[in-house]
TORMI-424359 format. One record per residue (C-alpha): x, y, z; residue number from 1; residue in one letter. Coordinates in steps of 0.001 Angstrom, whole numbers, plus 500000, padded with zeros to 6 digits. Last residue first. Layout:
! TORMI-424359
      px      py      pz   nr  rest
       X       Y       Z  NUM     a
...
***
This chain:
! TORMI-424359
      px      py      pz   nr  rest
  339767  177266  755100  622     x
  340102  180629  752710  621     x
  337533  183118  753204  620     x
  334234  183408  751667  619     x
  332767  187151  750869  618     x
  335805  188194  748561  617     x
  337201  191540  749482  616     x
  337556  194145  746890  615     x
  339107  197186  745711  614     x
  339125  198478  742184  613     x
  341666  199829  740583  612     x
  341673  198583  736920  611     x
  344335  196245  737529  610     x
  342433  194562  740516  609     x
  343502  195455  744208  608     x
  342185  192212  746454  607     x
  341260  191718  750075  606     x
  342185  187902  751202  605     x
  344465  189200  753872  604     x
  342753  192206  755566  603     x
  342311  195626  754253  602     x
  342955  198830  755600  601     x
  340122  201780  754824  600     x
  340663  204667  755859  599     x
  338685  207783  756548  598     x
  339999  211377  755793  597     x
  338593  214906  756672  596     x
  340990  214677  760376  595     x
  344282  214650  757549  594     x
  345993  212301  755989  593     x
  348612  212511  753118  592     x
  351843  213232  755488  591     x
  350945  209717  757040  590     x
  351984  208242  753911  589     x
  351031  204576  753527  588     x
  353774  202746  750798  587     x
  353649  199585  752753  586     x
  350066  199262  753904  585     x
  349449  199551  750038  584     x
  347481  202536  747668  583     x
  344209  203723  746776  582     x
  343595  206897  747187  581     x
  340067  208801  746947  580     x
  339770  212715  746850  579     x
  336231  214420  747290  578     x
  336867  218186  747480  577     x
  333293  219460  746562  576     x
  331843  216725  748726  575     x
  330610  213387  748722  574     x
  334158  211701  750125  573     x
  335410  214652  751727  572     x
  338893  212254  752192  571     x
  339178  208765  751246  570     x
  342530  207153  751839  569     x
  341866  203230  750877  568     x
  344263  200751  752048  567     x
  345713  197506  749584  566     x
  347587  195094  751875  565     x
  350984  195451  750211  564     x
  353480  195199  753247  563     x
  351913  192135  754462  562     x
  349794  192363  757203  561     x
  349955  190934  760871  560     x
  352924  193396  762664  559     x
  352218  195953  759409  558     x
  349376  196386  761504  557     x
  351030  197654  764547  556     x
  353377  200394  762436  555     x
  350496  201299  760727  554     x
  348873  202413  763966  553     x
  351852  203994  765138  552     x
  352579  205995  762120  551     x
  348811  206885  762362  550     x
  349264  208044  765904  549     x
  352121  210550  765388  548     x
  349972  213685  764014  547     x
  347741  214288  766619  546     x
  347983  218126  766992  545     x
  346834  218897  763464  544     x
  344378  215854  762920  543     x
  344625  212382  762312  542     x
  343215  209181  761840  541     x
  339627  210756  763238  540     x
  338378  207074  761895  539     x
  340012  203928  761124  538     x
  337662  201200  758974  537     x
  339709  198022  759452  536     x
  339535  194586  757834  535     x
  339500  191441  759999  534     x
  342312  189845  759845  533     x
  341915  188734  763805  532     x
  345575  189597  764453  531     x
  344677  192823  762573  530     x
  341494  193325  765079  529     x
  343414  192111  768535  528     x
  346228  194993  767375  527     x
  344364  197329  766873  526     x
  341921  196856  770151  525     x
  345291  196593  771933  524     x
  346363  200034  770344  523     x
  343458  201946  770733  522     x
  343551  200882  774454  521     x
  347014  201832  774883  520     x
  345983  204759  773524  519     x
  343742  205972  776107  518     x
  340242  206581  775807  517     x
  338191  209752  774843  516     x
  340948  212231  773262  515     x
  343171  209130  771941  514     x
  341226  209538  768517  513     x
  342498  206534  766271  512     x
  338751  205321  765919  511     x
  337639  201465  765119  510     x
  335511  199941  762852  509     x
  335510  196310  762688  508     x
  335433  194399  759376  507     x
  334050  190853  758479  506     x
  333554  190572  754324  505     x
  332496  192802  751947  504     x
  333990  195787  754053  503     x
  336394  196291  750785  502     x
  333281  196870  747846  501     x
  334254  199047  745019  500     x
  336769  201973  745151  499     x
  333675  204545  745956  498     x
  331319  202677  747299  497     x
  333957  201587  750245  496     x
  334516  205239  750970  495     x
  330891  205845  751758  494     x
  330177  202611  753431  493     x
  333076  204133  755789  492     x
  331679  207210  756167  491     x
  328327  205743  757503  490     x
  324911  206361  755357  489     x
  322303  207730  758246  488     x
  320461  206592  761087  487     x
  317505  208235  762829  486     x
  317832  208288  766202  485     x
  314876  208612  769097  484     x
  314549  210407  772122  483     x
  311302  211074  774135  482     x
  312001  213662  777461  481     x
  310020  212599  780416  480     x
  313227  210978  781495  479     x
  315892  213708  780736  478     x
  318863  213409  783097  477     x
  319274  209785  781754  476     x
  319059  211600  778579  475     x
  322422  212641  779203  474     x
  324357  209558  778263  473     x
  321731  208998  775065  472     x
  322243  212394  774059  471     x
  326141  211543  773642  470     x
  325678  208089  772580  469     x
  323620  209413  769358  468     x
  325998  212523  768655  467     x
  328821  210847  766673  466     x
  331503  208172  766738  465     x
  329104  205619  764957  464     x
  325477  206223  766099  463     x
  324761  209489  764326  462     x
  325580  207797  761083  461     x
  327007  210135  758896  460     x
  327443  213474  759751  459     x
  325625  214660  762694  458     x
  322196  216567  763890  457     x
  320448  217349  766477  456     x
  316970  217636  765696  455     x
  314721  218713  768128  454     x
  311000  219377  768003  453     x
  310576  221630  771228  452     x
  307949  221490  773688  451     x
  310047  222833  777033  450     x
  311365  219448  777164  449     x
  312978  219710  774195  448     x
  314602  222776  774390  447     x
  316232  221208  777612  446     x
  316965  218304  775724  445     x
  318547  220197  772949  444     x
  320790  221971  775845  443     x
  321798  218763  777237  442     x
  323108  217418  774057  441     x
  324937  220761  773223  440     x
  326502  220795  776565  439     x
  327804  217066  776190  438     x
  328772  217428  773066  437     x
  331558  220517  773538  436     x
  333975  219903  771530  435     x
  332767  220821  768164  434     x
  331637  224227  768416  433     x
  327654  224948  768504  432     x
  325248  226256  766060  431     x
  321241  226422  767508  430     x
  318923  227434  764288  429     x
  315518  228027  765096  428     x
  313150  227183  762371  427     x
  310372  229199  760794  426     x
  313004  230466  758336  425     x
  314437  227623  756480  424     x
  317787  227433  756062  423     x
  318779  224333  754321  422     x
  320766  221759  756495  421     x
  324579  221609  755388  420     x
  325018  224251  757821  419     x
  324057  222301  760879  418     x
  326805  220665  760230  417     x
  329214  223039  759779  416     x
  328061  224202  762969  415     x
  328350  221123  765181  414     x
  324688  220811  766035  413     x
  320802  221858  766805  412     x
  318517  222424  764807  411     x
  314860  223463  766135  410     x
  311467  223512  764938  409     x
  311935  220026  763377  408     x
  308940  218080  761251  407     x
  311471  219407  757653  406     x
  314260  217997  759251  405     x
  312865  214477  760369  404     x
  310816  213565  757035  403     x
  314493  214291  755475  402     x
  316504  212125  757673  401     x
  313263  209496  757130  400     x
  313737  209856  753583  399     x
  317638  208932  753433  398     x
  320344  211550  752562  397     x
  323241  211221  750658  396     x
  321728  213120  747442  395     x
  321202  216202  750747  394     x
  324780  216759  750438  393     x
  327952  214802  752208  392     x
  328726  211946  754628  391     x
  325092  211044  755828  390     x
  322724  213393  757607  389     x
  322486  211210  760657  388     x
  319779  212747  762344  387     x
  319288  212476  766757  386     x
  315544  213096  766934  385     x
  315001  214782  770611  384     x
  311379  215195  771168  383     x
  308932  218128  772475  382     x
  305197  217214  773778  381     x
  302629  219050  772126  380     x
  300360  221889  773535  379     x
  298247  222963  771134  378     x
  297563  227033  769841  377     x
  293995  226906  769172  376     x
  293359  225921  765450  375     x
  293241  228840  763027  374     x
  289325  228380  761118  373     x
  289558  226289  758029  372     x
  287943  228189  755314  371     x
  285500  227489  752991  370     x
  283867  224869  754619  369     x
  280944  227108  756359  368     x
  281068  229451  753261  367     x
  279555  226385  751109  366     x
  282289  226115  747876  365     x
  281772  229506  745981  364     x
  278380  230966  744909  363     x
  280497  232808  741884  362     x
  278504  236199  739669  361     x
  280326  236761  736518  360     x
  281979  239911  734179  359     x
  282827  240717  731092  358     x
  279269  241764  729785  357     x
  280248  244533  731557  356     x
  278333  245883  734966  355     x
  277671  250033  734332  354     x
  274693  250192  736206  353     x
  273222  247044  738357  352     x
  275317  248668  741246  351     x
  276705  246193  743121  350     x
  276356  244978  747279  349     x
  274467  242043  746791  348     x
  277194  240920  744714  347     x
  279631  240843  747107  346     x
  282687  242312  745678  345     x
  285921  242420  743347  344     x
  287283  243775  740705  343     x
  289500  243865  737695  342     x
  290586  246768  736177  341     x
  294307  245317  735040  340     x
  293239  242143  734325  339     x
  293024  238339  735744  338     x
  289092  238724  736238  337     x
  287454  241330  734479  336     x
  284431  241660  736579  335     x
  283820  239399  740122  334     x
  280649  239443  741973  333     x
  279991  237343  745132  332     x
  277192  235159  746299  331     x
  276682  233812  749532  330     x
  274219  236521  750730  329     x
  271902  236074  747721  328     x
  271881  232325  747685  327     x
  268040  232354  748656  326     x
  266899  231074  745552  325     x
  264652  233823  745074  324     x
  267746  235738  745801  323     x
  270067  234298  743755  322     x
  267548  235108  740741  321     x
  266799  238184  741897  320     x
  270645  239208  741119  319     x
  270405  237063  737974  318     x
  267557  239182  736667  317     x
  269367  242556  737318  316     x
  272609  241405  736030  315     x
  271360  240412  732685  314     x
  271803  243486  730951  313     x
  276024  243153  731726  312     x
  276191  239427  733304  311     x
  276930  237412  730959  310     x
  278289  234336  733108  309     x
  276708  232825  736224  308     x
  279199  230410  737977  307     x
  277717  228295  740434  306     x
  278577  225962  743637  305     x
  276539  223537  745610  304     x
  273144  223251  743419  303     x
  269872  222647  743617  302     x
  268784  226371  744755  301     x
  271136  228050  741598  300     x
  269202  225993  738692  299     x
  265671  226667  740507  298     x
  266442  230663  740513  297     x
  268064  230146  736883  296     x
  265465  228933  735505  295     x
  262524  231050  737204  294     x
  265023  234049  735818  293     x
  264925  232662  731476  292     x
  268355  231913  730935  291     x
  270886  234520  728849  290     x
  272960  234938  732365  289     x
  274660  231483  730982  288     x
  275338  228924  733547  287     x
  277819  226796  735111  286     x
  277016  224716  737745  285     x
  279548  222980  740016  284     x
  278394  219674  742480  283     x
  280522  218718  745494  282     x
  281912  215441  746175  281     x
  285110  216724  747215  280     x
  285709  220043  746852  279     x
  284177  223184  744882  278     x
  284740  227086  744245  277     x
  287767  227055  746107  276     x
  288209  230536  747177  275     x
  290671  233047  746489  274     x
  288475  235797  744391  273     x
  291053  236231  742001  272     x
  291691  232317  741685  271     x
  288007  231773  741195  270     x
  287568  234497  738792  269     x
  290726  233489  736537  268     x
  289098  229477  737068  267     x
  285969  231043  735898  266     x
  287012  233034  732964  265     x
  288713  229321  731680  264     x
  292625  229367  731317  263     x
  293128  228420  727819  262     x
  293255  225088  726229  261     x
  294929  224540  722714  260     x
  292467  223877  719771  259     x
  294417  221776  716465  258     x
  292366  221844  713304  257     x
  293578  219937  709881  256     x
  290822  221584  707761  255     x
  287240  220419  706569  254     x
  285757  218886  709293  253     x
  287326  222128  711768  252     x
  286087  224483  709379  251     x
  282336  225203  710425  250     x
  281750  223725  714179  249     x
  285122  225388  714634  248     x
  284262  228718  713860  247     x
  281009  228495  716220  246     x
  283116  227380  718900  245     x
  285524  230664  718454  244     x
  282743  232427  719995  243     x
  283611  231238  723398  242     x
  281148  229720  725670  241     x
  284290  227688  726371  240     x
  285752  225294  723496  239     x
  288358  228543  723006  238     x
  289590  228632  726748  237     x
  289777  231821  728510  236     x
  289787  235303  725721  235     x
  289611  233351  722472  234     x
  292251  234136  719563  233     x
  291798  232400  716401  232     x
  295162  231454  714471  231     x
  295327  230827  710755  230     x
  298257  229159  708843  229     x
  298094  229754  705543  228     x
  298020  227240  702213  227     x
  295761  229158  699887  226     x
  292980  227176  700612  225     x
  292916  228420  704557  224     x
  292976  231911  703643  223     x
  289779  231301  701393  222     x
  288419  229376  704924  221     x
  288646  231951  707141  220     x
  286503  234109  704607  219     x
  284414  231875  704830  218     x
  283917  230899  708344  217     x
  283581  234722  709148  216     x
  280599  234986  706676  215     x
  279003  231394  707967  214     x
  279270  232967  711418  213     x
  277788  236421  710271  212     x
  275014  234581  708750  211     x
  273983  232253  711721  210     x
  274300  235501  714120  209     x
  271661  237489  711900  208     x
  269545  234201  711694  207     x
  269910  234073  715656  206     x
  268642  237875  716154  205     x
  265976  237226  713884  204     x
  266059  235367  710360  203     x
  264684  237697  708818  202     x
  266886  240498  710144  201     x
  265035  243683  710992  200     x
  267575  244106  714169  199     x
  267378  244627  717908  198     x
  270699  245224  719618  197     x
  271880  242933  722437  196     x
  275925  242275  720518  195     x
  275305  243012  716824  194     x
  277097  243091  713603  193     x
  279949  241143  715504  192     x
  283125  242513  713691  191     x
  285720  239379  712746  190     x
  288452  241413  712492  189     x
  291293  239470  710529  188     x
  294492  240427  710811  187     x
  297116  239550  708193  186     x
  301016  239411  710137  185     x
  303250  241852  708722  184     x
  305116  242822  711761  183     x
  305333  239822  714357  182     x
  302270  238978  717582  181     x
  303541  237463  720581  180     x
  303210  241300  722934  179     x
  300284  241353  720834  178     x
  297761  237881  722227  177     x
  296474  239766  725447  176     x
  295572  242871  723404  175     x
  293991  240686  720932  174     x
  292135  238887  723293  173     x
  290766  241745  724463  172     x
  289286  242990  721106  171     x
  288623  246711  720763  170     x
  286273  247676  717475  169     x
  283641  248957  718598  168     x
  281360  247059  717298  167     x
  281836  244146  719536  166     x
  285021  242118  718628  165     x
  286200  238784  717196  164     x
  289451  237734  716670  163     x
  291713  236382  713407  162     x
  295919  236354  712845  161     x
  296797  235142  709822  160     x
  299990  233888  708497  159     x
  300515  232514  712256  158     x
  304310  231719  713910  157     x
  304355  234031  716726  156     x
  300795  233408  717503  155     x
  301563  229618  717251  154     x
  304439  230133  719570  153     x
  302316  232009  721820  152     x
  299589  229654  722213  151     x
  302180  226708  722949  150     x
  303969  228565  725583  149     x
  300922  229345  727305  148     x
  299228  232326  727721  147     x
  298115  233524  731341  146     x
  300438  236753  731055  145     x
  303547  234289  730362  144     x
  305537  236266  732155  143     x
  303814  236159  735649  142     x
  303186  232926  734597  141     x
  306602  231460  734227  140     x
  307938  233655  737594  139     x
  304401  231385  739073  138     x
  306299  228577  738263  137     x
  309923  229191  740180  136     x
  313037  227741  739247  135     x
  314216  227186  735683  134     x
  312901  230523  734270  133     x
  316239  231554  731459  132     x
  315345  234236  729321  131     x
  317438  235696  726318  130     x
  317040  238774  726116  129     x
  315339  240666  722973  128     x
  312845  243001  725048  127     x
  313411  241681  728389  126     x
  315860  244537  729716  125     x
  313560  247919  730636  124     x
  310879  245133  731753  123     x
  313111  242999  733745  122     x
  312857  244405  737429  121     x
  308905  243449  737285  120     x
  310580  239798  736664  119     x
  311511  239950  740482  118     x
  308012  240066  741640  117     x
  307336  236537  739954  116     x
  310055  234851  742123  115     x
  308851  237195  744757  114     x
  306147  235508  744887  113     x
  302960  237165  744326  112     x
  300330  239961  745718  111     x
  300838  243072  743662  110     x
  302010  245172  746610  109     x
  303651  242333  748733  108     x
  306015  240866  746337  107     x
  306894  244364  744909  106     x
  307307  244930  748590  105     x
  309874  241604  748751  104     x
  311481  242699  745356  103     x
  312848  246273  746211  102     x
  316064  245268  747954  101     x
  316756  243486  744850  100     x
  317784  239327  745477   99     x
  315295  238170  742699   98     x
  316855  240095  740160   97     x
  318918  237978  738457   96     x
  320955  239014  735375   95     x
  323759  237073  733493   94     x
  325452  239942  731208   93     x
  327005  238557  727931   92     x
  330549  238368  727566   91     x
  329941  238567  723440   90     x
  329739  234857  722848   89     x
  328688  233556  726153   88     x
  330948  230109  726349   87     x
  333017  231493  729011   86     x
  329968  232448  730896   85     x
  328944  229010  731746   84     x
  325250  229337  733227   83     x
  324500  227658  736037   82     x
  324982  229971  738283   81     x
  322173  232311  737058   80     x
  320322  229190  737170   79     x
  320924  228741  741112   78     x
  320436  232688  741543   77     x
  316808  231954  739985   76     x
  314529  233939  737877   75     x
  317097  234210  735118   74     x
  317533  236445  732659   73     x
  320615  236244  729891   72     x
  321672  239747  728783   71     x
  321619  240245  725036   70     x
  324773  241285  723530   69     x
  324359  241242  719452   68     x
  325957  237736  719548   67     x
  323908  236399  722229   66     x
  320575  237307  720234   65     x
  321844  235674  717184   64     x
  322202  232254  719199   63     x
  318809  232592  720636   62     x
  317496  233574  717158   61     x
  319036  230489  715699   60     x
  317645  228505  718712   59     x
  313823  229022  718717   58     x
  313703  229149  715228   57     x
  311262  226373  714899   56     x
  309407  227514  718188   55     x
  309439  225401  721069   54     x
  307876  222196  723343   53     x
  309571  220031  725326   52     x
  307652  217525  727605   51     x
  308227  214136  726174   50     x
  311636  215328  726167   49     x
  312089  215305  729909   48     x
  312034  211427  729811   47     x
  315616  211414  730197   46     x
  315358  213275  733376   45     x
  319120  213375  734753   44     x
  318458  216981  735651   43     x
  321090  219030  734282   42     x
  322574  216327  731610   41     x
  318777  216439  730700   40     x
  318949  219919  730112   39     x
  322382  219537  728083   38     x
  320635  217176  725692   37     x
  317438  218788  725712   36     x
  319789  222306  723968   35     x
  321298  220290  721673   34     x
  318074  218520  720057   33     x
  317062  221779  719754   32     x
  319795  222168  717301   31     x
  319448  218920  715279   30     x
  315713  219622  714842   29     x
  313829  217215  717112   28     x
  311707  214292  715470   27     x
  313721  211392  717084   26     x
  315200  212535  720525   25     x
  314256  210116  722650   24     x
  316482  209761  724937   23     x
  318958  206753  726285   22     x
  322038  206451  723567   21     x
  321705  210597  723338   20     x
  321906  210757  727118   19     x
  324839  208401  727474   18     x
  327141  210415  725266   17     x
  326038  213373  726630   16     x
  327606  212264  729772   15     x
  330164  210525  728138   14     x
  331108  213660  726563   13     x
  330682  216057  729256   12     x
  332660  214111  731524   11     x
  335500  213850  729466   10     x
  335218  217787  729282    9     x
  335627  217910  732845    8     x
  338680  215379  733005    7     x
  338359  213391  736862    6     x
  337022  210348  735200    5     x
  338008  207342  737712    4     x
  340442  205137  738481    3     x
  341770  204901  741852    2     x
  345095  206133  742930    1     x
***
């Protein structure tokens, strides 16, 4: 029996092992440091910690959170599976949702994935779960709201929570920020003392501004010299014709200052419109509503794209402003993009009353380019591509297998086989039994020739005992019909990795089956390739109603080997039931092999060391 770690635990501790001798971990609170160990022993991404971010009590309240009983969400079935529920402390609930009858018309009705449509199913559970999004981005941002990780950490963790707000009182950025907000957090309300009122200021409108900023800045700041952590909320991105910019210009030289993006009201207006707003070489404008109209008429002609914000008062002029710049027709009109009221039109097509200040006008990219009109149905010529998908999973699998699935429109194969492909709904899926190559061969050139993409697929090398020679033989029916065959990672490489490197000298592969020649053949070819010593990789050894040829076989090798020749028994090699053997000519057991093995017989110079590994030298003796 070959050595290697078969001890689950064992695993875990080299593994980890390993990963805390590689990563970075330096700067990570012990506990943390935990959790990137085990998601690196997930992905093998050492460099994943570059990317971490989380809150200082992150774990502790993770861990107290399990205790009391909170279910573990996760937008994924393959994340639900990864969790170890013997280690839950309180035989937590694993919940995902994303299988619910309900989710694909929650998909459809508020227009996502149904990754994201699934979390809708959380909101009587999420408050104090533990959540678990390893899968599917836009189930992040559905969450998330459209504020990042980082923003509502710092929210979370603020002394001081300040936003600004019209008169009235209501801030939207606060009401985005609360769901991260804690109990006996300091608010500030930075109150505008004007929005587009007149006022007997000296200093004008600006002056009145100029003093309200210095006002807010202060009173910022006295928070700021007694040691606590302030956090300004901006609706979009702070640096963005937001009023958080005028905060910054007066504290940011004077205190450690850190600005994290947001999502910018014209990339949530371009998205909820669903049009690129430029490409390629073209040219954006951004401008305020504010300008003068003959400004923003010339400003919107010499331009590709636009994005006119402030609308509310301003509408009016920047509605003749498109049109004296004849963009009227292209432009559209989009008002509290990413929320609940949002909407939607042409702007021609608005009513000048009742438009928000929260709200934009977008000239797109050119409407000619915009979209890509549905080609005309073409005519293209069908293919055979015979796939060798290796011995095991999809790690066994070369690129050009993989370029050669995903181009098919059709499978077609032995049905475990073609089970090892991913379903994936635009393809046809053609299982067949395994004795009957010849019909399946014809029938994927028949699909073929009526325009199909076929790919007819085998394990391992689809040249070696497999479905190449078979399409091949009846492709001389097929001459308009293209074939080609894409190889794949033999069984017998595959159980030679595994013990070390036996084939590293001359070896012949040969297969016990007596179903397609006769054994005497098998035999003479047997017995030619031990007299030869030439190593042997035996295929289909054995199989419930051919159970004597293997004692045969080694019976005719045991003619030209010594007794302990080291042979290799590898059966599933890849898969969930991988077993590998190593034992002698000798001491073979028939009883051990089945039709999942391949072995692995080795000549006269191979070599067994101590530590079982099994090699054979490269020069042989003269």
């Amino acid at each position: 029996m070959t050595d290697y770690i078969r001890d689950g635990a064992e695993i875990y501790r080299r593994s980890f092992a390993t990963i805390r001798a590689e990563a970075d971990l330096d700067g990570m609170p012990p506990e943390v440091a935990q959790v990137a160990v085990r998601m690196i022993h997930a992905c093998g991404m050492t460099d994943l910690v570059t990317d971490l971010d989380w809150s200082p009590d992150v774990v502790v309240r993770a861990r107290e959170a399990l205790r009391a009983g909170a279910p573990v969400l996760c937008d994924a079935n393959m994340v639900a599976a990864g969790v170890t529920r013997r280690r839950l402390p309180a035989a937590n609930e694993v919940i995902c949702t994303l299988n619910d009858p309900s989710v694909p018309g929650l998909a459809a009705k508020i227009g996502t994935t149904r990754s994201a449509a699934a979390l809708e199913l959380w909101r009587d559970r999420l408050d104090g779960a533990v959540v678990a999004v390893g899968n599917a981005p836009t189930a992040l941002f559905r969450l998330l709201e459209l504020v990042t990780v980082k923003t509502a950490r710092l929210i979370g963790e603020a002394d001081v929570i300040a936003y600004h707000s019209a008169r009235h009182g209501r801030s939207i950025a606060r009401s985005i920020a609360a769901p991260y907000m804690r109990d006996g957090q300091i608010e500030e309300l930075l109150l505008y003392p004007l929005t587009t009122e007149t006022t007997d200021h000296p200093g004008g409108y600006q002056g009145a501004l100029d003093d309200f900023y210095a006002d807010c800045a202060e009173r910022l700041a006295a928070h700021l010299d007694a040691g606590r952590t302030v956090v300004v909320l901006a609706e979009g991105d702070p640096l963005f014709y937001g009023s958080y910019m005028h905060m910054h210009k007066r504290l940011a030289h004077r205190y450690p200052t850190e600005v994290v993006p947001g999502v910018t009201s014209v990339s949530g207006a371009s998205a909820v419109l669903g049009r690129p707003l430029v490409e390629r070489d073209e040219v954006l404008t951004v401008l305020p509503g504010t300008l003068p109209a003959d400004v923003l008429a010339e400003k919107l002609a010499g331009t590709d794209s636009a994005a006119v914000l402030k609308l509310g008062r301003t509408f009016g002029k920047v509605r003749d402003a498109l049109a004296e710049a004849g963009r009227l027709d292209d432009a559209w009109y989009v008002e509290r993009a990413t929320m609940d009221a949002q909407r939607v039109a042409p702007l021609k097509d608005v009513d000048p009353d009742g438009v928000p200040y929260f709200s934009m006008a977008l000239l797109a990219s050119p409407a000619e380019r915009t979209f890509v009109p549905e080609p005309a149905p073409a005519v293209t010529a069908g293919e055979v591509v015979v796939v060798g998908l290796g011995p095991a999973g999809r790690p066994w699998l070369t690129p050009e297998a993989q370029e050669a699935l995903a181009a098919a429109t059709d499978l077609v194969g032995y049905g475990p086989y073609v089970d090892r492909v991913p379903p994936n709904p635009r393809q046809r899926r053609h299982r067949t039994d395994n004795r009957v190559e010849a019909e399946r061969a014809r029938h994927a050139l028949e699909l073929a020739r009526a325009g199909a993409r076929v790919a007819v697929v085998s394990s391992g090398d689809p040249g070696v005992f497999a479905m190449a020679s078979a399409v091949l033989e009846v492709a001389a029916d097929f001459p308009d019909v293209p074939v080609r065959v894409v190889p794949g990672l033999t069984a017998a490489q595959a159980v030679a990795s595994r013990v070390g490197a036996p084939l590293g000298h001359d070896y012949c592969v040969l297969s016990l089956s007596d179903l397609l020649k006769p054994w005497e053949v098998v035999a003479d070819r047997l017995d030619a390739a031990a007299r030869a010593d030439l190593v042997v990789a035996l295929y289909n050894p054995a199989s419930r109603s051919r159970t004597w040829q293997l004692p045969a076989a080694r019976d005719i090798l045991l003619r030209h080997r010594a007794p302990a020749t080291p042979v290799v028994i590898g059966r599933n090699v890849g898969g969930p039931e991988e077993t590998v053997t190593v034992t002698t000519l000798g001491e073979l057991d028939p009883a051990q092999v089945d039709m999942r093995c391949l072995l692995i017989i080795g000549s006269s110079t191979t070599r067994l060391t101590s530590q079982g590994t099994v090699y054979t030298p490269r020069r042989y003796p003269s």
